[in-house]
N, C-alpha and C positions, 0 to 999 in steps of 0.2 A: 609682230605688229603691236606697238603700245595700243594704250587704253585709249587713249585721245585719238588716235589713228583711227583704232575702230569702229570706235562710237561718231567720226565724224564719217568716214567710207558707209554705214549702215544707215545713218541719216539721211546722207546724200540717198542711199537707194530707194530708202523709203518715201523723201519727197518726188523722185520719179516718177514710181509707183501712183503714187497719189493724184500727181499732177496729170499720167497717162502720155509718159516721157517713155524711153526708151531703156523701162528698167531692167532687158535683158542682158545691158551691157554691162551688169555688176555680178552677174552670176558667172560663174566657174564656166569651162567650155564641160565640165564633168557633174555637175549638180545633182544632187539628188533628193528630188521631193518624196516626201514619205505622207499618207494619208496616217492619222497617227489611231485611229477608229480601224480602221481597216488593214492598214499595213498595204496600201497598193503604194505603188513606187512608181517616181518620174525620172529617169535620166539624160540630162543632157539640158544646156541652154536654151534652145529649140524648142524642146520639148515638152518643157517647163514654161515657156512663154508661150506656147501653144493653147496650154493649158489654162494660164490666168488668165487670159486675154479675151476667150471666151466667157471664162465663169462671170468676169466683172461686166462686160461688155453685153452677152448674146441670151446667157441660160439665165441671167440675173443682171438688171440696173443698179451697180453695187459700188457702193464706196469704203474702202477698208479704215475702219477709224483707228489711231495708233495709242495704249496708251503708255502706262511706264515701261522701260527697259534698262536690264541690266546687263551692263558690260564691262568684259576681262578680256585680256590677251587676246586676238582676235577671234572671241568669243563675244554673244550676245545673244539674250533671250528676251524677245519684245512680247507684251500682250497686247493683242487687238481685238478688233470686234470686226465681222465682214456683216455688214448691214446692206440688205438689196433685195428689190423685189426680183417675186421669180416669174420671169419673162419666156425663160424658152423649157424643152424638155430636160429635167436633170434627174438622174438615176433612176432611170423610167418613170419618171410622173411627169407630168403636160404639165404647161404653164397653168400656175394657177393666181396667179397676181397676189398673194401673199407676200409681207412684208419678212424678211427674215433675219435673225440678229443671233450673228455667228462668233460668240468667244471662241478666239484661236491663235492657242501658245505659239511661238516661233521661235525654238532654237534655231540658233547661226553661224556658223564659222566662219571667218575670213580672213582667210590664213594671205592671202595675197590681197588686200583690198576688194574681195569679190566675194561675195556670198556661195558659198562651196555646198553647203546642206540647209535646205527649208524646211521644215517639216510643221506645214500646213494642220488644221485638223477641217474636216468638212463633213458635213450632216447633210440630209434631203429635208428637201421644206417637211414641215407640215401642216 
């Protein structure tokens, strides 16, 4: 996958993403998210959409801001920020309406036009 390929395929995800489109359909049927703090691991499309869908949605009213990224062979590492209040229970602490502002690297691979490994970073409020 050229350079222009992937950096357009990973844009495309990320304006889904953003927009609250259907951005499972970029991810691999085999995906694997990595906690990069903790090393816990997510496998599968599913899985992995299970997962964000809440954090931005239910545990946190969150919007991921995107900002530079660099891209190679279907490769790319974007930096973003996860900004959102925290609204439900997340790693055992109860909502506490705290505003929260989450630097988080994101290696990529997209070897088929489909994001194959995420690897998220996430903290608990505080």
């Amino acid at each position: 996958m050229s350079v222009e390929e992937t950096e357009r395929a990973i844009r495309e995800y990320l304006d889904t993403l953003q927009s609250g489109g259907d951005f499972a359909a970029f991810l691999a049927d085999d995906i694997l998210s990595t906690t990069m703090e903790t090393g816990d691991q997510i496998r599968g499309r599913e899985a992995v959409r299970d997962f964000i869908v809440p954090l931005h949605t239910q545990l946190f009213d969150a919007t991921p801001e995107f900002g530079s990224m660099t891209v190679a062979d279907g490769h790319a590492t974007l930096e973003a920020v996860f900004t959102g209040k925290h609204t439900g229970e997340f790693a055992d602490i109860p909502a506490t309406g705290a505003v929260v502002c989450i630097p988080t690297p994101c290696p990529m691979t997209s070897p088929t036009a489909r994001s194959a490994h995420y690897a998220p970073t996430s903290r608990s409020p505080q």
